[in-house]
C-alpha positions as CSV (number, residue, x, y, z in Angstrom):
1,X,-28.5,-15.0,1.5
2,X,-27.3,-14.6,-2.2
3,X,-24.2,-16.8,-2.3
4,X,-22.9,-14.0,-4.8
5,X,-22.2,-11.2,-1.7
6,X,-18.9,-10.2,-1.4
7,X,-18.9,-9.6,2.1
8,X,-21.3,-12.7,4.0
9,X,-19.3,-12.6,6.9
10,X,-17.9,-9.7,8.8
11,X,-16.2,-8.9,12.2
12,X,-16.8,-5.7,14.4
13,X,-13.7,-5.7,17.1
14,X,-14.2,-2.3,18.2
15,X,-17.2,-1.1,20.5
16,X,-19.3,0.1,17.5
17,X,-22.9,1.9,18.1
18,X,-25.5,-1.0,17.4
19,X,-26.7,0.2,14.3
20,X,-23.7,-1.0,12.7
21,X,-24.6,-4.3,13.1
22,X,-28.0,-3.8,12.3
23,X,-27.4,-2.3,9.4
24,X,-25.4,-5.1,8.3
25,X,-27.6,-8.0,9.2
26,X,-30.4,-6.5,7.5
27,X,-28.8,-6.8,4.2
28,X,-27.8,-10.0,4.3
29,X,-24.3,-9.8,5.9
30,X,-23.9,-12.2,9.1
31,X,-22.2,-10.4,12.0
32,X,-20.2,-11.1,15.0
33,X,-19.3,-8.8,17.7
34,X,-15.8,-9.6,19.3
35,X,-14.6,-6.8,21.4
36,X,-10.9,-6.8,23.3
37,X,-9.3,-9.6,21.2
38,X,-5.2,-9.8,21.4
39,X,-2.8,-9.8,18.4
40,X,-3.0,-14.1,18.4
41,X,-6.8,-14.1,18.8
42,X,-7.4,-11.7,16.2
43,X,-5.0,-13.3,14.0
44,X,-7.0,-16.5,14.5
45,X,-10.1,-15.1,14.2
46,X,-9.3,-13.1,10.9
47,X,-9.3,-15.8,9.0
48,X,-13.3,-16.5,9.1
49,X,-14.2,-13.4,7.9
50,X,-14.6,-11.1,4.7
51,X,-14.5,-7.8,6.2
52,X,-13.2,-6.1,9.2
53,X,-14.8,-3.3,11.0
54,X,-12.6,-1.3,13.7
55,X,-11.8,1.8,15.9
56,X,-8.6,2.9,17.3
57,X,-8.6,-0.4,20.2
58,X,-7.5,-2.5,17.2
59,X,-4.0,-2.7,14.9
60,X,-4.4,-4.9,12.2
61,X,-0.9,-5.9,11.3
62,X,1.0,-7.1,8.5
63,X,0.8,-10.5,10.3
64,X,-2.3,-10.2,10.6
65,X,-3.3,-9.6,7.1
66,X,-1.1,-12.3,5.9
67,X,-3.6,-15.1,7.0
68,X,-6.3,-13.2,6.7
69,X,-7.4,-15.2,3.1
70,X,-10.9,-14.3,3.1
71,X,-10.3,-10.5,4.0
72,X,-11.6,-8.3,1.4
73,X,-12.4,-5.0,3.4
74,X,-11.3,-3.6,6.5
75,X,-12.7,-0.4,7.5
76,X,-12.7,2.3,10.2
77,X,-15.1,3.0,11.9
78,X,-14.1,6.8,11.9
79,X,-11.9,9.2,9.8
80,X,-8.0,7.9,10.5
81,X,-6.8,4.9,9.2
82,X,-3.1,4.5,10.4
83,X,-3.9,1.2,13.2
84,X,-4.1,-0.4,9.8
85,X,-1.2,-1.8,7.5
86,X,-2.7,0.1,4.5
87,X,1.0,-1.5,2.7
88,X,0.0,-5.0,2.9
89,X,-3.5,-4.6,2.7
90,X,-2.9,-3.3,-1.0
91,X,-0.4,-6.3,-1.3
92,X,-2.9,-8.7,-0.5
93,X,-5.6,-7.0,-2.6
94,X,-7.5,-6.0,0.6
95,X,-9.7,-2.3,0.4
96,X,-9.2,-0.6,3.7
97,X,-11.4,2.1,3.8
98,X,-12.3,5.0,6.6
99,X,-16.0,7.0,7.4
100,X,-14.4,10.5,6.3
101,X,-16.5,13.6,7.8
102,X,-19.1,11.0,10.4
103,X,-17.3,12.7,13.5
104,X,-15.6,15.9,12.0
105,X,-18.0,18.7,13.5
106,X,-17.5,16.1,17.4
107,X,-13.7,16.4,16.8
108,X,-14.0,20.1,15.9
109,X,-16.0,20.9,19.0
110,X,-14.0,18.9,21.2
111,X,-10.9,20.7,19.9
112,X,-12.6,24.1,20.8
113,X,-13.7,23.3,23.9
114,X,-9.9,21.9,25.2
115,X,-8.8,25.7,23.7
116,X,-11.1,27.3,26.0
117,X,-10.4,25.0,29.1
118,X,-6.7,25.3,28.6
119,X,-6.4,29.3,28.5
120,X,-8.9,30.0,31.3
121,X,-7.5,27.0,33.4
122,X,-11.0,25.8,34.5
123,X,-9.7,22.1,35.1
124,X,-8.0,23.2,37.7
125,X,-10.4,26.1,38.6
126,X,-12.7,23.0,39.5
127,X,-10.4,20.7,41.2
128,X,-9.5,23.9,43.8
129,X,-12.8,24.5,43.9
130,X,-13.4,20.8,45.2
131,X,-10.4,21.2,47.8
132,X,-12.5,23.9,49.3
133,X,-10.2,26.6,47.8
134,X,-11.4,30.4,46.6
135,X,-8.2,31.1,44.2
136,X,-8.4,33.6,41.8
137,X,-5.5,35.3,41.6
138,X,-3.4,32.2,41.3
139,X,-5.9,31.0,38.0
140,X,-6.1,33.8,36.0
141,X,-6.1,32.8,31.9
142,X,-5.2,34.8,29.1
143,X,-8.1,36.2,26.8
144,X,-8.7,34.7,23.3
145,X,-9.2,37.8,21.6
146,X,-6.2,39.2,19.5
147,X,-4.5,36.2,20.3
148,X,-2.6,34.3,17.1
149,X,-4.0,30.7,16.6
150,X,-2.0,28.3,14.2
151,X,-3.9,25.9,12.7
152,X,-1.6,22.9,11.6
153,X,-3.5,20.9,9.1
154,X,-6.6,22.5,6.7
155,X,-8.4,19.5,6.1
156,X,-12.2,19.3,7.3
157,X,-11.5,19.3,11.1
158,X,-9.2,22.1,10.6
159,X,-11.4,24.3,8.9
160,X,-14.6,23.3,11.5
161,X,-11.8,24.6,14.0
162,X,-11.2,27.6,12.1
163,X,-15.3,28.4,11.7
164,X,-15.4,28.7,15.6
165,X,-12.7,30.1,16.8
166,X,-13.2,33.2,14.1
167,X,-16.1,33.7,16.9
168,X,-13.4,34.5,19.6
169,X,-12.0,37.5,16.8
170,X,-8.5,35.3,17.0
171,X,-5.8,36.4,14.6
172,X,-6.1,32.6,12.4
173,X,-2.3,31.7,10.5
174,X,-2.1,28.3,9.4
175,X,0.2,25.4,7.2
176,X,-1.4,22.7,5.5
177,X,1.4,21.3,2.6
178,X,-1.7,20.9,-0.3
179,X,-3.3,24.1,0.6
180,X,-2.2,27.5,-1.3
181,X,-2.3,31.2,0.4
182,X,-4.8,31.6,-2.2
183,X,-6.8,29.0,-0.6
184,X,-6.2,29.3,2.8
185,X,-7.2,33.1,2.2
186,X,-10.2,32.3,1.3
187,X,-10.8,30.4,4.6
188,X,-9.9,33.4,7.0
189,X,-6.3,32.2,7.7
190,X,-2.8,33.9,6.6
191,X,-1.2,30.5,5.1
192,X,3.0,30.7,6.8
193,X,5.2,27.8,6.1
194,X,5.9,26.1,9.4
195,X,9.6,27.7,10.0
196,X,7.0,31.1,9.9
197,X,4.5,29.5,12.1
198,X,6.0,29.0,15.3
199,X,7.3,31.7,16.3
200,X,4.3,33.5,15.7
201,X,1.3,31.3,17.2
202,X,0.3,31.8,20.9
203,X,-1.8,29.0,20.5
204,X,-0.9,25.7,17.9
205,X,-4.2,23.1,17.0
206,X,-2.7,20.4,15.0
207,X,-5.2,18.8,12.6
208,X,-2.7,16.3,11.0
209,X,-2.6,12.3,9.9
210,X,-0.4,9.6,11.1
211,X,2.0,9.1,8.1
212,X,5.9,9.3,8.1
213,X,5.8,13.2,7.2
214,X,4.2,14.0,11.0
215,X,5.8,10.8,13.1
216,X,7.7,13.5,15.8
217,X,7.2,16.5,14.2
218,X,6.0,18.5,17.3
219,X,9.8,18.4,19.1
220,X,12.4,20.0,20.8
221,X,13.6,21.5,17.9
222,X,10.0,23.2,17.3
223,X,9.8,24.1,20.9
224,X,12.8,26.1,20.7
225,X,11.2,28.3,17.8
226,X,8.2,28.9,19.8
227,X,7.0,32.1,21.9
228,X,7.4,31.7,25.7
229,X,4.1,31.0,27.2
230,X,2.6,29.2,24.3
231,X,-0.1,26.5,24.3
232,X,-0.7,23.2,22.0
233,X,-3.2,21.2,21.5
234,X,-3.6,17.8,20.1
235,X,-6.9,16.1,19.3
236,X,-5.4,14.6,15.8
237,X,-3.2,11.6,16.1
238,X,-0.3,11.6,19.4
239,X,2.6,9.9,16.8
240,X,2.8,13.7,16.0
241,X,4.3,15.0,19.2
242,X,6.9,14.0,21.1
243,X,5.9,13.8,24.5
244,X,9.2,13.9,26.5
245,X,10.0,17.3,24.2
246,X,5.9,18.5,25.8
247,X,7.3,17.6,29.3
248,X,10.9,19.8,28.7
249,X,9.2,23.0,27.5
250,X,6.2,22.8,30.3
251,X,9.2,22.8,32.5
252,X,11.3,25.2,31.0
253,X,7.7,27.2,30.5
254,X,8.2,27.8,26.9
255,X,5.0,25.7,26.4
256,X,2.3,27.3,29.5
257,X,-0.5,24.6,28.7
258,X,-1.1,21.6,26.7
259,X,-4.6,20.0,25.7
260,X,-3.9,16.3,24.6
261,X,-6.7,13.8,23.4
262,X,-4.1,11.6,21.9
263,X,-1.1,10.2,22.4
264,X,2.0,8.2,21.4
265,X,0.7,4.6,23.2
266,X,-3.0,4.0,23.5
267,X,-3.8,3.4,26.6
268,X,-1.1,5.4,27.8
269,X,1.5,5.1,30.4
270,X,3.0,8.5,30.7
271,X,1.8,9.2,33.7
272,X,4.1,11.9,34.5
273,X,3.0,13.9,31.4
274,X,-0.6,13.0,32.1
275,X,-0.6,14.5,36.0
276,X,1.8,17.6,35.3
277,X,-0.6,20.5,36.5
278,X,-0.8,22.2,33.3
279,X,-2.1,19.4,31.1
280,X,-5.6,18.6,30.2
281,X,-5.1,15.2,29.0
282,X,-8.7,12.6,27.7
283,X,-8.8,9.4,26.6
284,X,-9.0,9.8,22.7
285,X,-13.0,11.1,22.9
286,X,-12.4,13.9,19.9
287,X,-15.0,12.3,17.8
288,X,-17.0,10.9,20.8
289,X,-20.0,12.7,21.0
290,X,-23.8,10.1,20.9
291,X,-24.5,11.8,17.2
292,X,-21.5,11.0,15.8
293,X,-21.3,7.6,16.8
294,X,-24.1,6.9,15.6
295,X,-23.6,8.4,12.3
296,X,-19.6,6.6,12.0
297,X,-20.9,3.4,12.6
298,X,-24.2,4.0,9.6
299,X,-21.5,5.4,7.5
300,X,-19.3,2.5,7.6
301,X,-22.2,0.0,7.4
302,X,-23.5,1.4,4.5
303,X,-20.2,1.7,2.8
304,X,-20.2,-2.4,3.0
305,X,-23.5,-2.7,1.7
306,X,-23.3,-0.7,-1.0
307,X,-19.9,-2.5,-1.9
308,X,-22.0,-5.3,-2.3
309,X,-24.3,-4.0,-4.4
310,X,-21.5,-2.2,-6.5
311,X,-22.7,0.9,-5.6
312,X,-20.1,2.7,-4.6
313,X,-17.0,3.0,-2.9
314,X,-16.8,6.2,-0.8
315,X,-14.2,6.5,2.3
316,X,-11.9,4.0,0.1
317,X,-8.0,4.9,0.7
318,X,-5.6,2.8,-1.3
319,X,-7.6,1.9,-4.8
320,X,-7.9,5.0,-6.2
321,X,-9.4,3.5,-9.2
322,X,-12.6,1.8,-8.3
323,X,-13.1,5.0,-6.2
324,X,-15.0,6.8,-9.2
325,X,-17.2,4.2,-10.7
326,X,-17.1,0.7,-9.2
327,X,-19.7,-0.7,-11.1
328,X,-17.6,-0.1,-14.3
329,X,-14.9,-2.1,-13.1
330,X,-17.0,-5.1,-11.6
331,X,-18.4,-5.2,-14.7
332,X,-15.0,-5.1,-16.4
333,X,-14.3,-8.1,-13.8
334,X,-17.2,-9.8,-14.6
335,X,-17.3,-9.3,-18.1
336,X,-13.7,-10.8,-18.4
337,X,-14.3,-13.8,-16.3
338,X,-17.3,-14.7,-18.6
339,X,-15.0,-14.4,-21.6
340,X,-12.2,-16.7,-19.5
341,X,-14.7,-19.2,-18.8
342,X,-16.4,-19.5,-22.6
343,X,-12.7,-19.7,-24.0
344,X,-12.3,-23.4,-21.7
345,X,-15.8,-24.1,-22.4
346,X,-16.7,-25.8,-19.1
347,X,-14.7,-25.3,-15.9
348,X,-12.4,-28.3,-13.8
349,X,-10.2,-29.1,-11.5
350,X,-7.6,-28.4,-14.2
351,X,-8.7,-24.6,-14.4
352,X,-6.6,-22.2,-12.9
353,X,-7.7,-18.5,-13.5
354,X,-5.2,-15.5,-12.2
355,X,-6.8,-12.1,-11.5
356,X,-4.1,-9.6,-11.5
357,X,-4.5,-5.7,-10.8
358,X,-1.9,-3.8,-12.7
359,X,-0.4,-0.3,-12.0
360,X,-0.9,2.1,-8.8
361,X,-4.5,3.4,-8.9
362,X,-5.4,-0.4,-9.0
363,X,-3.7,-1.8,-6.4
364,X,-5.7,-3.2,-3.2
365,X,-8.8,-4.1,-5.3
366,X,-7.6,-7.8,-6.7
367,X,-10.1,-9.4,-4.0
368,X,-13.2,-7.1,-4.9
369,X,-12.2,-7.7,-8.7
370,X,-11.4,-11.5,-8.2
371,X,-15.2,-11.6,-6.7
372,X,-16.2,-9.9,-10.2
373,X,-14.6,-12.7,-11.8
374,X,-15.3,-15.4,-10.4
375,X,-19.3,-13.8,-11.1
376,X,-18.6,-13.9,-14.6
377,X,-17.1,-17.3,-14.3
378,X,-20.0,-19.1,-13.1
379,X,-22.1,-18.0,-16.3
380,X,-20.3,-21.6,-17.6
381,X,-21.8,-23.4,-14.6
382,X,-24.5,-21.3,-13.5
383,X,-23.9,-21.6,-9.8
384,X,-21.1,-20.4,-7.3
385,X,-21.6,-23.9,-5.4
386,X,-20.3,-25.4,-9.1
387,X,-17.6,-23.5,-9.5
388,X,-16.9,-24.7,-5.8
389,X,-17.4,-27.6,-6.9
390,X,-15.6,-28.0,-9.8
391,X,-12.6,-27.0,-8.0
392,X,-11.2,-23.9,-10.0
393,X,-8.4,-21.9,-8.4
394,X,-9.1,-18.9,-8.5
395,X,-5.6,-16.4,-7.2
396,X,-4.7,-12.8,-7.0
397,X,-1.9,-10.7,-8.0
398,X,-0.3,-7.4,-8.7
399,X,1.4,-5.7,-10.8
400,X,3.1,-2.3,-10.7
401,X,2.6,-1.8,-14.9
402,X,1.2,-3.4,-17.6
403,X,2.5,-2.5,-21.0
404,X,-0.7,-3.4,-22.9
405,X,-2.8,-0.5,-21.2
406,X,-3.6,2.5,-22.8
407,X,-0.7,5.4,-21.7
408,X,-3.8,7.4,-20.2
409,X,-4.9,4.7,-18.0
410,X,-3.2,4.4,-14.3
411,X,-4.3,1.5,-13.8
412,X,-6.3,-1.8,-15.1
413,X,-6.5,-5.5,-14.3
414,X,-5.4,-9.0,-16.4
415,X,-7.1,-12.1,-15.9
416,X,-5.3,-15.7,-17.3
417,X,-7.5,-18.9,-17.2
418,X,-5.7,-21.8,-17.8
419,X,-6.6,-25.4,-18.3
420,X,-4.3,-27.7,-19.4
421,X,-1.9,-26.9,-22.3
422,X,-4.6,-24.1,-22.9
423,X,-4.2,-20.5,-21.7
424,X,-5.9,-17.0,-22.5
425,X,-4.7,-13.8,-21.0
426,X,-7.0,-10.6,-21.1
427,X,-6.2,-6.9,-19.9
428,X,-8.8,-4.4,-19.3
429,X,-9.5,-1.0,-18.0
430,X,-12.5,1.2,-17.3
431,X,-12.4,4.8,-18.8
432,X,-15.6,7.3,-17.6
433,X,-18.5,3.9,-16.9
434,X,-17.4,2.3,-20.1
435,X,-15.3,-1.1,-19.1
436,X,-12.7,-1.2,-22.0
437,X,-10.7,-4.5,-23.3
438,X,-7.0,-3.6,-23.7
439,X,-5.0,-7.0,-25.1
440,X,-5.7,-10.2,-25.6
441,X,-2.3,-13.0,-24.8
442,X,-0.2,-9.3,-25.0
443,X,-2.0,-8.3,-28.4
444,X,-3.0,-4.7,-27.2
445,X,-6.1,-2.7,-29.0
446,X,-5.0,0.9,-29.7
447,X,-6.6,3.1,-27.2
448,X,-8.8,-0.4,-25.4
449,X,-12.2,-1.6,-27.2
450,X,-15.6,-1.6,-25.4
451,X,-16.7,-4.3,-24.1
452,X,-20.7,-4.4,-25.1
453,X,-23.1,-5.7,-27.1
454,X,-22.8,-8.9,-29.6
455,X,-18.8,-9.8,-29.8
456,X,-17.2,-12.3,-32.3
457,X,-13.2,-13.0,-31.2
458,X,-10.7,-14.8,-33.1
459,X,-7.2,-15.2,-33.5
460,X,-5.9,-14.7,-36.5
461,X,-2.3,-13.8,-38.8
462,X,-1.8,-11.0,-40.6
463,X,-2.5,-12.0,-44.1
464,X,-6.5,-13.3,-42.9
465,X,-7.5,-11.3,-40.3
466,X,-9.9,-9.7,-42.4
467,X,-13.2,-12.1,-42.7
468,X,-15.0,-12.1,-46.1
469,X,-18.8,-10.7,-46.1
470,X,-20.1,-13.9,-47.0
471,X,-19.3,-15.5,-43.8
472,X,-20.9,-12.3,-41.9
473,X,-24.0,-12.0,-43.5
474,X,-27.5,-13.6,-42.1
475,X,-30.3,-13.8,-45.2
476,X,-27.7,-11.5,-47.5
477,X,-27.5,-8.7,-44.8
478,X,-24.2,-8.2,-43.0
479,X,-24.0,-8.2,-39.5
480,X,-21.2,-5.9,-38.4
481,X,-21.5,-2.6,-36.6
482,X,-18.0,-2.2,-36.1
483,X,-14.7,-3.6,-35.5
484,X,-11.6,-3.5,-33.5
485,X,-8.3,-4.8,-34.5
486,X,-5.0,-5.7,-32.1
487,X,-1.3,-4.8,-33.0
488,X,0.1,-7.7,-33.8
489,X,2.4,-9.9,-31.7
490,X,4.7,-12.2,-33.7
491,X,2.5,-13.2,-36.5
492,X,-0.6,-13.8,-34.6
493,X,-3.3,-11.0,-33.8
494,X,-6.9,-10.8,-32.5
495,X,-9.7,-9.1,-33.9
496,X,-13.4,-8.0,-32.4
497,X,-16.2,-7.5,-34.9
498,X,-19.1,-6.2,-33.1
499,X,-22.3,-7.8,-34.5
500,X,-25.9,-6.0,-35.0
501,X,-27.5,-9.9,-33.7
502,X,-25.8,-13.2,-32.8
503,X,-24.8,-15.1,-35.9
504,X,-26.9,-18.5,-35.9
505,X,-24.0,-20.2,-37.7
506,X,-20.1,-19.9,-37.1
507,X,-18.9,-22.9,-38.5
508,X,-17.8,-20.9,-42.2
509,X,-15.5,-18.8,-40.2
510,X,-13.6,-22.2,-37.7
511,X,-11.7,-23.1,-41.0
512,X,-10.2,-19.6,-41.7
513,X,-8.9,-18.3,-38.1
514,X,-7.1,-20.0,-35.4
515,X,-9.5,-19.4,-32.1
516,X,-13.1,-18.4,-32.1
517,X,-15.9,-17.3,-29.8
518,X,-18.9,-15.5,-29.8
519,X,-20.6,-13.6,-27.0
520,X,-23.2,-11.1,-26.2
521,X,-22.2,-9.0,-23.4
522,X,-23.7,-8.7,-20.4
523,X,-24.1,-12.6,-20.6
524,X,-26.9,-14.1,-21.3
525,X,-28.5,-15.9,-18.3
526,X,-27.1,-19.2,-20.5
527,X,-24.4,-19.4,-22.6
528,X,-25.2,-21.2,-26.1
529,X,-22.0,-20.7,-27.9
530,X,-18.5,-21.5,-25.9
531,X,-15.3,-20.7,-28.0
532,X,-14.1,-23.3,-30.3
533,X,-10.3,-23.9,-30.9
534,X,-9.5,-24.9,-34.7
C-alpha cells in the first residue's frame, strides 16, 4: 500500500454490513472490526487509527477525540451525525462526515408503517389475538382519510413521508424553519408555523436532527396546544421529545397513541413508557431494512476511498469548503508544501512546518490539508519514509480569519516552515478548481494569484521590485507571461513572474532581490532548483 493514503488504517465499531470492509480493504485501507468497545477502550483504541466508521452504538466524545492523533475522518454509517462531537472534531482538524439519503426511503417506510399500526391498533389487535381473545369493539382505529397529518421537518425523510401518506388522501400541514410556503406548496403540504401546527394536526411525524434548536421540543407545553386524541410519532432522533411530558398526555389522553423508534437513552430504560398499552415502541430500526444497509455501509466506504484519491467529499458536515472541489484544495495543500520545502532547501530535524486552516468554511480540514502538505513536502526528499526520517514536525492549527485572504473567500489555509532563524509563511485559497496564493510572510496579492505553471519568487523593496529584461530573457527572448505583485508590508514585498519555460540561469537576478526561487508547478518528479537566500 502507497505510503501516501490518507486513511491506511481505519476502525469500524458499529455492526456494519460486510461490504464496508470489503470495500475498504480492496483499496488499500487495512481494517479492523471492533464491535461493543466502552468509552476507555475506544479511547485507547482511537489512537491507532486514521478514520472511524460508526452507527448509533458509538459516542465519540470530546475525550475521545482529544487523543485521537491520528484521526482524520470519522463517519456515520447513516444519515445523523449527533453521537459525534462535530465541536472538537473541527478543533482538532478531524472531517466527520454522514451517508445522507443510504437509508431515507427504509426510514420513510418504517415511519409509514408505525402510522398505520398506531391508528388501527394492530399491535395490540395481535397480542389479543394470541390471548385467545375476539375483540373488536374494544380495537376499533380511526380512518386516515381526511385526517390532518403534520409533518415536522421537510428534509428528504419528510418529503418520502409526505409521498405516501398523500396515498391515504390525508390533509398534509407541515414546519420545516428553511422551507418557505412557496416551497412546501409545491410538495403538497400547507407550510404553518409550529404555534399553527398543533392545534391542528391529528397526527404529528417529526423528521428533525439532534441539535440544540429540537433538544425537548416535543413537551408539556406542546401537549397542552394539541387536539385531544392526537397521535405522534418519532422515528427521527428521541432528544426531541420529552418522554415523561409523552407519559402525562397518554394519561390525561390528550395524546391517544405514540409510535416511538427513538428515544432519549439508547438502550433505553423507560420501561414504564415502553409497556404503556398505547405505545408502539422499536429499537431504533427506522433505517434498518437488508437494502439499505447494504447501501449505508458502500456509501460510507466509498466516501473514504474516494477521500483518498481526492475525489470527492460528499456526506461531509463541518468543512464546508473542501465540500465543492477537494482536489483544488489538496492541490493548494500540496502545492504550498512543495514551495515550503524548496524555500529550506532540504528538510531536518530543525524543520518545523505549521498547517493552519483559517476562517469558518475551512475549519475541520487541517488533518486532510496537513496530508496535502506534507505530499508536497516530500518532493525535497522524494519519500514519506524521509521525511519520517528526517524528523520534520509537522502541526495543525486554526484560525477563525486571516486578514490576507481575499474578502470573497470564507475560508483558506496558511502553512509556515521554519528551520532555524529561517521562516516562510504562505496563505492560500481555492476559488472555482483554481488553487490561488493569497500572501507571502503577510504580503497579500490583490484578489490571490494562481498557482500554475513556471513561477519565479523573490522578495524584494519597493524601489527594485521590478526586474530588468535582460535578466529575463533566454537567447534575446523574454520569458514572462505574466506577473503578480504583493502590497507591500514595511518596505519589503514579493513578486511572481510567471515564466513561458524555466530560466537555465538565475544567478543575474541573486544580486538584485533579497530571496529567490524558482518552480514549475505541479512539481516536477525532482526538484533542480531550491530557493537561494542572498
Amino acid at each position: 500500500m502507497s505510503k501516501s493514503h490518507l486513511l491506511k488504517k481505519v476502525l469500524i465499531s458499529d455492526v456494519i454490513d460486510p461490504c464496508c470492509a470489503e470495500i475498504l480493504r480492496d483499496s488499500g485501507i487495512e481494517v479492523d472490526i471492533k464491535v461493543g468497545l466502552s468509552h476507555e477502550q475506544l479511547k485507547e483504541e482511537i489512537k491507532k487509527y486514521d478514520g472511524l466508521i460508526l452507527r448509533s452504538a458509538t459516542f465519540v466524545t470530546a475525550d475521545i477525540l482529544e487523543v485521537a492523533e491520528n484521526m482524520k475522518v470519522a463517519a456515520f454509517a447513516g444519515t445523523g451525525t449527533d453521537n459525534v462531537d462535530i465541536k472538537a472534531a473541527s478543533k482538532h482538524g478531524i472531517i466527520v462526515m454522514n451517508a445522507p439519503g443510504a437509508n431515507t426511503v427504509s426510514t420513510a417506510e418504517h415511519t409509514c408503517a408505525m402510522i398505520c399500526t398506531l391508528v388501527r391498533n394492530i399491535p395490540k389487535a395481535n397480542m389479543s389475538m394470541k390471548a385467545g381473545k375476539w375483540e373488536t369493539e374494544a380495537l376499533t382505529g380511526i380512518a386516515l382519510q381526511g385526517r390532518t397529518l403534520a409533518v415536522i421537518g421537510l428534509g428528504a425523510i419528510g418529503r418520502e413521508v409526505i409521498k405516501r401518506m398523500k396515498a391515504f388522501q390525508m390533509n398534509i400541514i407541515g414546519y420545516d424553519p428553511i422551507v418557505t410556503k412557496q416551497q412546501a406548496l409545491k410538495l403538497g403540504v400547507t407550510w404553518y408555523p409550529l404555534e399553527e401546527i398543533w392545534p391542528r394536526a391529528d397526527i404529528i411525524t417529526l423528521h428533525l436532527p439532534a441539535i440544540p434548536q429540537t433538544y425537548g421540543m416535543i413537551n408539556d407545553s406542546v401537549f397542552a396546544q394539541c387536539r385531544q386524541g392526537m397521535y405522534l410519532v418519532n422515528a427521527a432522533r428521541g432528544t426531541i421529545v420529552r418522554e415523561q411530558s409523552v407519559l402525562k398526555a397518554l394519561e390525561k389522553g390528550i395524546c391517544a397513541g405514540a409510535a416511538l423508534d427513538v428515544f432519549q437513552e439508547e438502550p433505553t430504560h423507560n420501561e414504564e413508557l415502553v409497556n404503556h398499552p398505547n405505545v408502539i415502541a422499536t429499537p431504533h430500526i427506522g433505517g434498518n431494512t437488508t437494502e439499505a444497509q447494504t447501501r449505508v455501509a458502500a456509501n460510507v466506504a466509498n466516501q473514504f476511498v474516494n477521500l483518498n484519491k481526492c475525489i470527492k467529499l460528499s456526506g461531509n458536515i463541518n468543512v464546508k469548503a473542501l465540500q465543492d472541489d477537494l482536489q483544488a484544495w489538496h492541490d493548494l495543500g500540496h502545492n504550498l508544501g512543495h514551495i515550503a520545502a524548496t524555500y529550506v532547501g532540504h528538510l531536518s530535524g530543525q524543520t518545523q512546518v505549521q498547517v493552519e486552516t483559517c476562517g469558518d468554511s475551512a475549519k475541520g480540514g487541517a488533518r486532510f490539508l496537513k496530508y496535502a502538505v506534507e505530499k508536497g513536502l516530500i518532493t525535497v526528499c522524494q519519500s514519506s519514509d524521509k521525511l519520517q526520517d528526517a524528523g520534520v514536525q509537522v502541526s495543525t492549527g486554526h484560525n477563525e480569519t486571516c486578514s490576507t485572504l481575499p474578502c470573497d473567500m470564507g475560508g483558506g489555509m496558511k502553512v509556515t516552515v521554519t528551520q532555524g532563524d529561517r521562516s516562510l509563511s504562505l496563505c492560500g485559497t481555492v476559488r472555482g478548481s483554481a488553487p490561488l496564493l493569497c500572501a507571502i510572510n503577510g504580503c497579500a496579492f490583490t484578489n490571490g494569484t494562481t498557482l500554475q505553471g513556471n513561477m519565479l519568487f523573490y522578495e524584494s523593496t519597493e524601489s527594485n521590485s521590478f526586474l530588468p529584461l535582460s535578466v529575463l530573457s533566454s537567447n534575446g527572448k523574454s520569458t514572462v507571461s505574466a506577473f503578480a505583485s504583493s502590497a507591500t508590508v514595511g518596505v519589503r514585498k514579493w513578486t511572481v513572474i510567471y515564466l513561458n519555460e524555466l530560466m537555465d540561469n538565475i544567478e543575474p537576478i541573486k544580486s538584485l532581490v533579497a530571496c529567490l526561487m524558482q518552480i514549475t508547478v505541479p512539481p516536477p518528479p525532482i526538484l533542480k532548483r531550491p530557493m537561494s537566500k542572498v
